[in-house]
C-alpha positions as CSV (number, residue, x, y, z in Angstrom):
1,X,84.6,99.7,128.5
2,X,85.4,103.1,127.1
3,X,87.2,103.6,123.6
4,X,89.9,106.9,124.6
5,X,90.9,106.9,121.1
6,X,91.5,104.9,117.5
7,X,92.8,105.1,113.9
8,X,91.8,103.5,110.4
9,X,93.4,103.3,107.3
10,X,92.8,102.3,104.2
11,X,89.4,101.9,104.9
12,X,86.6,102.9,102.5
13,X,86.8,107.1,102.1
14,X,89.4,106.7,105.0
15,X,93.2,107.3,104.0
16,X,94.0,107.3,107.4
17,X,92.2,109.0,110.6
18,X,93.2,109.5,113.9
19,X,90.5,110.6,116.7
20,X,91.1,111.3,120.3
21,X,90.1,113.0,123.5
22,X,86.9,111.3,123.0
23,X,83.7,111.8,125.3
24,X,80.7,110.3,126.6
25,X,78.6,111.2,123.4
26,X,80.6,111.5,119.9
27,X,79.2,113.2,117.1
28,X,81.1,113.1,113.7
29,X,79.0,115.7,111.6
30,X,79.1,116.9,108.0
31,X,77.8,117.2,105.0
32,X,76.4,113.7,103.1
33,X,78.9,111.4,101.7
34,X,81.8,112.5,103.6
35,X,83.0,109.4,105.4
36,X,81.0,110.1,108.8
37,X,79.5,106.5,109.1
38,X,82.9,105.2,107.4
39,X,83.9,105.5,111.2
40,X,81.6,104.0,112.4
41,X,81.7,100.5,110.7
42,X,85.6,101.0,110.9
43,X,85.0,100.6,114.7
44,X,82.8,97.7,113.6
45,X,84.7,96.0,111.6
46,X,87.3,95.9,114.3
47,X,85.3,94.4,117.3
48,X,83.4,92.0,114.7
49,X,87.1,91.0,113.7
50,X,87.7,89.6,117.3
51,X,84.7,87.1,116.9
52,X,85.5,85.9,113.4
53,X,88.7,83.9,112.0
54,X,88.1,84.5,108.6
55,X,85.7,87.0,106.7
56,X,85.4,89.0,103.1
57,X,85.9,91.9,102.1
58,X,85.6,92.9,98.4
59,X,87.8,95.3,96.7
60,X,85.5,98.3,97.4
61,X,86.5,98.0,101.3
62,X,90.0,99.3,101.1
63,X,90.8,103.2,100.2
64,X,90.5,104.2,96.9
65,X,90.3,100.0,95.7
66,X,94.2,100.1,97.0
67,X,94.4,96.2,97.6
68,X,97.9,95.9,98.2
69,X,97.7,98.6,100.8
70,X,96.2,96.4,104.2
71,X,93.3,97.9,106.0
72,X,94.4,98.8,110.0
73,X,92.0,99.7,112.4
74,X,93.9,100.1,116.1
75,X,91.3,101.4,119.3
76,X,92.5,102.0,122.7
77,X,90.4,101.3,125.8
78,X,90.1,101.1,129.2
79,X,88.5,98.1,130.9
80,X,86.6,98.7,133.9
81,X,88.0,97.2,137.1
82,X,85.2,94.6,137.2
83,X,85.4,93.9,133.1
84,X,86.3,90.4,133.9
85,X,86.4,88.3,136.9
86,X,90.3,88.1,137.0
87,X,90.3,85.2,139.7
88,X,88.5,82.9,137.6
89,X,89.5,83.6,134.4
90,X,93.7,82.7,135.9
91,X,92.2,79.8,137.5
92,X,90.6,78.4,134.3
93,X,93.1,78.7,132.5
94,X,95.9,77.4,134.8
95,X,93.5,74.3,135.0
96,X,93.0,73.9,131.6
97,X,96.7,74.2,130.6
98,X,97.5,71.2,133.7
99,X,94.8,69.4,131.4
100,X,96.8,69.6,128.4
101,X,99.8,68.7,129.8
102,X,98.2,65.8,131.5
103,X,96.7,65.1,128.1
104,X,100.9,65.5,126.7
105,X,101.4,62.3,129.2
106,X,98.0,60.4,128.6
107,X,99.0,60.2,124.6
108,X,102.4,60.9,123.9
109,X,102.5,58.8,120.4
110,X,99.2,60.8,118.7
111,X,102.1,64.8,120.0
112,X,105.3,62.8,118.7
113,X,107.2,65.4,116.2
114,X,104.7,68.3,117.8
115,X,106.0,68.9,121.3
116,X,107.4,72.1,120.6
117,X,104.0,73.5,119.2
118,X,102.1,72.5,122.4
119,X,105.1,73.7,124.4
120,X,104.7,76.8,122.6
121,X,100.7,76.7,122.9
122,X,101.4,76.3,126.5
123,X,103.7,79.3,126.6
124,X,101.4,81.5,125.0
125,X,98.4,80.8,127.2
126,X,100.6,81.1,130.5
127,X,102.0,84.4,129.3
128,X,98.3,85.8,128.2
129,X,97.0,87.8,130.8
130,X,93.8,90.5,131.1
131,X,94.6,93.8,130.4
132,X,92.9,97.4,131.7
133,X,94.3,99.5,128.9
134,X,95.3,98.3,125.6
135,X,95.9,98.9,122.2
136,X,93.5,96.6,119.8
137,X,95.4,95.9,116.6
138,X,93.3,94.9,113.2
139,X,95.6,94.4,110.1
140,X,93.3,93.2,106.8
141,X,95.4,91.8,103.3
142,X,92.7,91.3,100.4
143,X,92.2,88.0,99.3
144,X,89.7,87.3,96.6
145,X,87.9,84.6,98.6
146,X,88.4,85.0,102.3
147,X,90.4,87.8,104.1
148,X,92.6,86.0,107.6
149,X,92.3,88.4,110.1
150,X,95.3,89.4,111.9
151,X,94.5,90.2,115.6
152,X,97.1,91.4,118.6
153,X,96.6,93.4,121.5
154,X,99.0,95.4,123.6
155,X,99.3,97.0,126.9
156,X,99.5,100.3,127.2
157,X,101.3,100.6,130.6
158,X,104.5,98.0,129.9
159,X,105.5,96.8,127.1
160,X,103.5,93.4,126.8
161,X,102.2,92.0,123.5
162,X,99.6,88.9,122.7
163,X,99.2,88.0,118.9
164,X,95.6,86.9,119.1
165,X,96.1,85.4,115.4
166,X,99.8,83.3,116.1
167,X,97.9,82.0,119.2
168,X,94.7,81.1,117.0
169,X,96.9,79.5,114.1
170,X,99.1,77.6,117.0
171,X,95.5,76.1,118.2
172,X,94.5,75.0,114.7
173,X,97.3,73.5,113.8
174,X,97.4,71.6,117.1
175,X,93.5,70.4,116.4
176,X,93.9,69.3,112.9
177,X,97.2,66.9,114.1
178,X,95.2,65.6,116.5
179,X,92.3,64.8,114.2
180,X,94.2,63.3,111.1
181,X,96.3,61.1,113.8
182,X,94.0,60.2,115.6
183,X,91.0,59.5,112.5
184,X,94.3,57.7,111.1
185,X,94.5,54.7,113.9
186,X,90.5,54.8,113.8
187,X,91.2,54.1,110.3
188,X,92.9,51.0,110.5
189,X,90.8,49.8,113.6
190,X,87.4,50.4,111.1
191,X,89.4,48.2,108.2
192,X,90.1,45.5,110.5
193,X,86.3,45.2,111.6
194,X,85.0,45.6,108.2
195,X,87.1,42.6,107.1
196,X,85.9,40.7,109.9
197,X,82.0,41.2,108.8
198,X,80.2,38.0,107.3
199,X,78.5,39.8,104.4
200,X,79.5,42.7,102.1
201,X,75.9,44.2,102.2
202,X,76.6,44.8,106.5
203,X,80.2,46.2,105.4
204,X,78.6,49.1,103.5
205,X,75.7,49.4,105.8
206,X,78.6,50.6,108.4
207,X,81.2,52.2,105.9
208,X,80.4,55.4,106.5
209,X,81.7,55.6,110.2
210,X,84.1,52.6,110.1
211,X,85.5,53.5,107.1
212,X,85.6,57.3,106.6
213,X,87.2,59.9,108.9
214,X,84.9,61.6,111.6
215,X,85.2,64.4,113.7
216,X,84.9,64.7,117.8
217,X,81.1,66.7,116.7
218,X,80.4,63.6,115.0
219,X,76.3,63.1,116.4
220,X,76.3,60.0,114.0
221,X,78.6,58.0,115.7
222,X,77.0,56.8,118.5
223,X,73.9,55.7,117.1
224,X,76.1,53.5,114.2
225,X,78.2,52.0,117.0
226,X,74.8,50.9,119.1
227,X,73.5,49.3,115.6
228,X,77.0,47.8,115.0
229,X,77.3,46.3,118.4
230,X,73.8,45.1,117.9
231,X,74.5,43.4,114.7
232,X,77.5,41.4,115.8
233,X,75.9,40.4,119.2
234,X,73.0,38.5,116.6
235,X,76.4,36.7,114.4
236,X,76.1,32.9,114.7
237,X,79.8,32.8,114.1
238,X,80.7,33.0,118.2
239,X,84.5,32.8,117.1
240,X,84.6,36.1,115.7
241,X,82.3,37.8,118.3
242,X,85.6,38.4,121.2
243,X,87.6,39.8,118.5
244,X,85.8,42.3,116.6
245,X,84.0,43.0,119.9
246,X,87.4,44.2,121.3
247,X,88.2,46.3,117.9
248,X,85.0,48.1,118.2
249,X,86.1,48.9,122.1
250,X,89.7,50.1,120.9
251,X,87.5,52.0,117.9
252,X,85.3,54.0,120.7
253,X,88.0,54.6,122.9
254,X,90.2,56.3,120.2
255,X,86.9,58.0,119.4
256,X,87.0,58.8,123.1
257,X,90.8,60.2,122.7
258,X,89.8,62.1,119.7
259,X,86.5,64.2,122.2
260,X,89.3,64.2,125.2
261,X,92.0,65.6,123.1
262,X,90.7,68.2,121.0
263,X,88.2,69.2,123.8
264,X,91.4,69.8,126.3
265,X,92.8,72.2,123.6
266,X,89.7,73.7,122.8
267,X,88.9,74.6,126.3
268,X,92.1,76.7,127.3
269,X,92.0,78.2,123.8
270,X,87.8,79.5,124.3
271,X,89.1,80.8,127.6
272,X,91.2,83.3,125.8
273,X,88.6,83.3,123.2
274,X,86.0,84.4,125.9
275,X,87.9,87.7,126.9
276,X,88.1,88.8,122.7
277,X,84.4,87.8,122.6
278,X,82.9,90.0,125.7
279,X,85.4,92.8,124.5
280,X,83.4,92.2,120.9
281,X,80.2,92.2,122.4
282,X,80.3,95.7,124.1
283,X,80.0,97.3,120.9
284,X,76.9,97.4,118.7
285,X,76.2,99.6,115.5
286,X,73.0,100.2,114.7
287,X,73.0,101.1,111.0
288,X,70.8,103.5,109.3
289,X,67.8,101.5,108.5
290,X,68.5,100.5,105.0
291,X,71.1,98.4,106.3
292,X,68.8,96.1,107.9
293,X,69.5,93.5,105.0
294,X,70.1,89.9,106.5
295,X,71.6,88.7,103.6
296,X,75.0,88.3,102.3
297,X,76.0,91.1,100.1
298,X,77.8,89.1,97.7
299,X,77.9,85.1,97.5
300,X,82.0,85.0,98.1
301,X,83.6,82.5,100.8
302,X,84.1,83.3,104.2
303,X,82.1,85.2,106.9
304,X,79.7,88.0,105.4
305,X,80.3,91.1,108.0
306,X,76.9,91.4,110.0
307,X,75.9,94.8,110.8
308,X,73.2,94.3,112.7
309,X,70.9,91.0,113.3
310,X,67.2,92.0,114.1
311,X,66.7,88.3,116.0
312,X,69.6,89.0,118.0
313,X,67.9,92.0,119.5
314,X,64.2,90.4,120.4
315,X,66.3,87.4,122.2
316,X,67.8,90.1,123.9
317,X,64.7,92.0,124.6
318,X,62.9,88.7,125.5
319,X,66.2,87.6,128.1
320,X,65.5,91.1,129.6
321,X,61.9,90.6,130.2
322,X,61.2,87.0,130.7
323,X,62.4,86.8,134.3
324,X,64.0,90.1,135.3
325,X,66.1,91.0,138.9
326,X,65.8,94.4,140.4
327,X,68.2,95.7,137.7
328,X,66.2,94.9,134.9
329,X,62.7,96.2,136.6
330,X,64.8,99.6,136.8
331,X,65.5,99.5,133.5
332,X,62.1,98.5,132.3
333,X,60.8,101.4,134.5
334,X,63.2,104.4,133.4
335,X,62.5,102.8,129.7
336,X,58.9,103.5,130.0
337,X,58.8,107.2,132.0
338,X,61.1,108.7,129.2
339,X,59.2,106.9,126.5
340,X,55.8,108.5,128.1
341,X,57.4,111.8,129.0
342,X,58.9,112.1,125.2
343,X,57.1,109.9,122.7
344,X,53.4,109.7,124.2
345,X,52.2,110.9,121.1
346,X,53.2,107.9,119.3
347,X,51.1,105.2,122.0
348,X,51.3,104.5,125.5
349,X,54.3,101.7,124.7
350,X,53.8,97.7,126.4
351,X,56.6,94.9,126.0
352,X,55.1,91.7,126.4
353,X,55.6,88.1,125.0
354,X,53.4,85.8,123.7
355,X,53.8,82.5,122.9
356,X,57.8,82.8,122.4
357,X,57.7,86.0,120.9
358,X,58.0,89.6,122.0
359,X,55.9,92.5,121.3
360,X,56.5,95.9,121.6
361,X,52.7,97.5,121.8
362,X,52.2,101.1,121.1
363,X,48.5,101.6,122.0
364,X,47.6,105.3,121.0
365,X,43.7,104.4,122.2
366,X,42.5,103.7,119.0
367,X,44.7,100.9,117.8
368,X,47.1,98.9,119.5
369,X,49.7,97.7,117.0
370,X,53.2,95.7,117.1
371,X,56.6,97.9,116.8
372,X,56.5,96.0,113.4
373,X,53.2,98.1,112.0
374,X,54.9,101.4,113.0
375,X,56.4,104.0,110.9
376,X,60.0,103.8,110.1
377,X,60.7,106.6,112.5
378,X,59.0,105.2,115.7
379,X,61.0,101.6,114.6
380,X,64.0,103.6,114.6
381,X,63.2,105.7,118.3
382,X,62.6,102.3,120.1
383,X,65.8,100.8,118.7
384,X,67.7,103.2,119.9
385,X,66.5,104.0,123.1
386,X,66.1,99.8,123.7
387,X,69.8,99.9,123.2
388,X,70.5,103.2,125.2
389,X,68.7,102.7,128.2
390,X,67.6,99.0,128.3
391,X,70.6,96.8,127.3
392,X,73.9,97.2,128.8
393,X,76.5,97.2,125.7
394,X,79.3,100.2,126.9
395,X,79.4,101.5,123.4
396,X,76.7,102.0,120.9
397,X,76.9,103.5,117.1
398,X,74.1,105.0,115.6
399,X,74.5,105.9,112.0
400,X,72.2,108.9,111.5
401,X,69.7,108.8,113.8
402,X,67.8,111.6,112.5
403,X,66.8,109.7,109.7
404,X,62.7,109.5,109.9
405,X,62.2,111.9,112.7
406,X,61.0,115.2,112.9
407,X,63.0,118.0,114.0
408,X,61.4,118.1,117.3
409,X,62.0,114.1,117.7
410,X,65.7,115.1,116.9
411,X,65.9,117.6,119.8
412,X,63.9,115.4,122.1
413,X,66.3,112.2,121.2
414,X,69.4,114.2,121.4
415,X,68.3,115.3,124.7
416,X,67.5,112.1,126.0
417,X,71.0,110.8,124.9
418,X,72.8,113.7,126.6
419,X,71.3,112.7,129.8
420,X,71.9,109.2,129.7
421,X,75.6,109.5,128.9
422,X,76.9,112.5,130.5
423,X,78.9,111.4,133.2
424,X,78.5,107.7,132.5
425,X,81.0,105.0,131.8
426,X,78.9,104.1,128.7
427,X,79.8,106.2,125.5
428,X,77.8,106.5,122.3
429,X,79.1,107.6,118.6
430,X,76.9,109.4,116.3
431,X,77.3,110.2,112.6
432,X,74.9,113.1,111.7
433,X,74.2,115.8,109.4
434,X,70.9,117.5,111.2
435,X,71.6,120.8,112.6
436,X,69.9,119.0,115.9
437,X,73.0,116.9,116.8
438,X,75.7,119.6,116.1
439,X,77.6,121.1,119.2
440,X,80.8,123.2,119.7
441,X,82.2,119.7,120.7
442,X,81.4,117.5,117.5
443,X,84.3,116.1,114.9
444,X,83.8,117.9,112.2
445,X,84.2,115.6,109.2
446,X,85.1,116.4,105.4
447,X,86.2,114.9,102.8
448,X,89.5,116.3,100.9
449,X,91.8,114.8,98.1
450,X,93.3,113.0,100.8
451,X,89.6,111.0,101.9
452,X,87.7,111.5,105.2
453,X,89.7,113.8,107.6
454,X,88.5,115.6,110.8
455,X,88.6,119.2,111.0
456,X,90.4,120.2,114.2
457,X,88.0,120.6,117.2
458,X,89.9,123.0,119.0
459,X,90.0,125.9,115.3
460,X,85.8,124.7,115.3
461,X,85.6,125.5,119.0
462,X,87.4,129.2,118.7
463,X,85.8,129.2,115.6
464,X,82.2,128.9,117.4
465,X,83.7,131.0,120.2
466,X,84.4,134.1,117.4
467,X,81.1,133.5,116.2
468,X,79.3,133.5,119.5
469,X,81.0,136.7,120.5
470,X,80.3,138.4,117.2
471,X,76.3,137.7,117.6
472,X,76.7,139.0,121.1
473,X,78.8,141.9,120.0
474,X,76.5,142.3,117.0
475,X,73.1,142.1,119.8
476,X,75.2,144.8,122.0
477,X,75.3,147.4,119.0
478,X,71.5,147.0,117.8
479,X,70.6,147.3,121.7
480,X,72.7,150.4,122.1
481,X,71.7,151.7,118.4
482,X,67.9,151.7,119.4
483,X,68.2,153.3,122.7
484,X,70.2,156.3,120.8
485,X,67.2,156.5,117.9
486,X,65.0,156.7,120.8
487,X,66.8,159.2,122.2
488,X,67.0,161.2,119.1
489,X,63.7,160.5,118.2
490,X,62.7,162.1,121.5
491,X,65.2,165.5,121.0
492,X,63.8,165.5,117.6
493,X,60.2,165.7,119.0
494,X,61.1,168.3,121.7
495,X,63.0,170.4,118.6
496,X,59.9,170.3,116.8
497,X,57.5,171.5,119.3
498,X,60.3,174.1,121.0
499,X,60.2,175.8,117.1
500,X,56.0,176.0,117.1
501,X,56.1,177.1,120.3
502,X,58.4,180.3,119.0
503,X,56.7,180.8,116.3
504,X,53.4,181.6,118.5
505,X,55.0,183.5,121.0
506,X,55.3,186.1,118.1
507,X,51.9,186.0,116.6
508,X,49.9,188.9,117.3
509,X,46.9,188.6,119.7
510,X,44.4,188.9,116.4
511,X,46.0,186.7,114.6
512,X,45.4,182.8,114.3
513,X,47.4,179.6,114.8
514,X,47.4,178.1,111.3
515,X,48.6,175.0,111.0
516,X,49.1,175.3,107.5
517,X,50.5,178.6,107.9
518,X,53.1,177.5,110.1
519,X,54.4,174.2,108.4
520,X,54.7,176.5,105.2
521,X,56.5,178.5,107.4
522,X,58.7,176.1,109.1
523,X,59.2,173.4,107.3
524,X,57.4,170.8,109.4
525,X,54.8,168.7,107.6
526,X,51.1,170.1,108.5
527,X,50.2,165.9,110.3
528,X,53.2,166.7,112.1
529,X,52.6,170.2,113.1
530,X,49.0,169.5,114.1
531,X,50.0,166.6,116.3
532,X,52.1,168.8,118.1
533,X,49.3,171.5,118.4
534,X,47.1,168.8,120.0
535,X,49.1,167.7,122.7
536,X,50.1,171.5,124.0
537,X,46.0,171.9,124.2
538,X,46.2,168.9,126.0
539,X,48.7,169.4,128.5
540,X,47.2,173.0,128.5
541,X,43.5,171.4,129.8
542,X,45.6,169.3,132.0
């Protein structure tokens, strides 16, 4: 999966922000507080969207606290050829819509007055099909309590269109008829058993499920019925036995109908739900580390949006190390020569598990201690490299991964992320302000009166092209300027000693070469004049 391009609006500092011709490795860089990492959980909030019917956002979320302006996040991509396994995604869900139309003929009294809305469910998953490039569509209203999330995608190459949210409101309604119907005739059935009952004490003992409505989840049920069934099988009155016997059968088998029906929907609609959710799951932010708060940020209904779940990465760890194939000793083994080549400052590095938990053991040779006993900055350099080299998501966000590094870490991780991605179909975003993540190719981000914008790459990349060619140009000069000093340095020098040697030419043999005398006479300073004395004795000797 590769993102080519996206925008957001209305989102945080983010007015509205288009990005494309994206690479590999993306850095947004700037100053602090300019909306870098704003992209970033922009691009989160989308794919979280696609797991998640119904979340919150408070007022703060949308531009500038403009509620009645909706927050849209769109990101193209391109599915790899192998994304999904095409054959048997069509064939589950061609069986599973045969299973709701068989289920259409099985029960045709518990659909009357809703045959056009499982037509039109039926419609909808025939005409859904997998796509290799499309446009993902997030549109967000404010709601003080939950926010519905309104998902469509559509392909970039013809002009087809799946609303994601009309398909998951079709499937709800669909569910809840079933449910009140059927809980309706289960109902009446658990009234007519009750009165039946010898002794009012019994009644209330099995109220709870006779009497009130249950749901196909319902673990409780089964266990009442067996105690039930027990209880009237123990009656002395032998006349009543045959005839609430056969109300409890028609009660379990509309309990039966109730599993059947709601499961048939439920299983063509988790098909399509399957393709949103792997989409979803490519992408993982990993936020700056004071974002690791598993908590709720404010106790509001609906979903609280996760950034980033710490257990969700050891299970992942542990899945890659409990019982790995030839892909995952690869892994394991590129994992630990860049570690040792980089980081073997910080401990020769061991992932092990021990009774159901995984470790991460940096022994330096004094101490061995867990990944949980490290420095900030060592939690933050396995995280990301874990994520980078070990697990297999296609895109990754890192949120300043400078953070608790030194400026040689920087280099070294910025290296190491370089050479992972470059010419891979895996991509990474960065938001950065370190000097260390900074190239001619980075989005340059700012913040104007208009929020977060991106400064054009191409001016930045003539800009860093002018600048380059003035330090060149600037290196050229001092290079030339020095050779022509020491040029005229040396004419100077042969000057000097061409005017002493003239001036003894025309002393008299009696007379004495004064150095004094002669840088009176001259001008030259005497240190000067006697330097030049002693090497024409020299050269004389010579």
């Amino acid at each position: 999966m590769k993102i080519e391009a996206f925008t957001i609006k209305n989102y945080r500092s983010i007015k509205e922000l288009k990005i494309e011709n994206l690479n590999p490795v993306n850095v947004f860089f700037g100053k602090n507080n300019v909306g870098k990492s704003n992209i970033l959980r922009g691009l989160h909030l989308a794919f979280f969207c696609l797991k998640n019917n119904e979340i919150f956002l408070s007022d703060t979320m949308f531009y500038n606290r403009n509620i009645y302006k909706p927050i849209e996040i769109t990101v193209y991509l391109t599915l790899e050829r192998d994304f999904y396994d095409t054959e048997k995604f069509n064939k589950d869900l061609r069986e599973g819509i045969e299973q709701i139309q068989s289920a259409l003929a099985y029960a045709p009294k518990t659909f009357k007055d809703s045959e056009k809305e499982v037509e039109q469910f039926i419609g909808e998953s025939e005409s859904f099909k997998l796509l290799k490039k499309l446009g993902l569509k997030i549109h967000l209203d404010y709601n003080e309590e939950t926010t519905d999330i309104d998902v469509s995608i559509e392909d970039l190459e013809s002009d087809y269109r799946f609303d994601y949210k009309k398909y998951q409101i079709l499937y709800e309604r669909l569910k809840r008829t079933i449910q009140e119907r059927i809980n309706d005739k289960m109902e009446r059935l658990g009234e007519s058993v009750l009165s039946r009952l010898p002794s009012s004490l019994v009644a209330r003992e099995f109220f709870p499920v006779l009497k009130y409505r249950v749901s196909a989840e319902d673990v409780e049920f089964r266990h009442y019925m067996d105690r039930l069934k027990r209880y009237v099988k123990d009656m002395q009155d032998t006349n009543k036995k045959g005839e609430i016997f056969s109300l409890i059968e028609q009660y379990e088998e509309t309990f039966h109908d109730l599993n059947l029906l709601t499961g048939t929907f439920s299983k063509t609609f988790n098909i399509v739900k399957g393709y949103f959710g792997k989409i979803s799951d490519n992408f993982i932010l990993i936020p700056n580390k004071e974002y690791f708060s598993k908590g709720p940020f404010v106790e509001k209904g609906g979903k609280q949006i996760e950034i980033f779940d710490i257990n969700r990465f050891y299970d992942k760890l542990a899945s890659l190390i409990e019982s790995p194939g030839k892909k995952e000793r690869e892994l394991i083994k590129k994992f630990n020569g860049i570690w040792s080549r980089s980081y073997r400052d910080f401990g020769e590095l061991e992932i092990r598990k021990f009774q159901k938990r995984v470790f991460a053991i940096f022994d330096t040779g004094f101490n061995a201690l867990p990944i949980e006993n490290q420095g900030l900055g060592i939690q933050d350099l396995f995280l990301y490299l874990a994520y980078t080299i070990l697990f297999d998501p296609a895109v990754i966000a890192i949120e300043e991964p400078e953070g608790g590094l030194s400026t040689e870490n920087q280099i070294t991780l910025h290296n190491i992320i370089e050479d992972v991605y470059s010419g891979s179909d895996k991509q990474i975003f960065i938001s950065s302000h370190s000097k260390e993540f900074e190239t001619p190719s980075s989005y340059i981000i700012e913040m104007s009166k208009g929020g977060t914008t991106e400064i054009s790459r191409r001016e930045k990349e003539k800009e860093y092209e002018e600048k380059i060619e003035g330090i060149l140009i600037n290196r050229r000069l001092a290079k030339e300027k020095e050779q022509y000093e020491a040029l005229l340095r040396e004419i100077t020098e042969r000057e000097i000693t061409l005017d002493i040697l003239n001036y003894i030419s025309k002393l008299g043999d009696e007379e004495k070469v004064d150095a004094q005398k002669i840088s009176d006479e001259l001008g030259y300073k005497k240190e000067k004049v006697e330097e030049v004395l002693s090497n024409i004795l020299m050269k004389k000797t010579k």
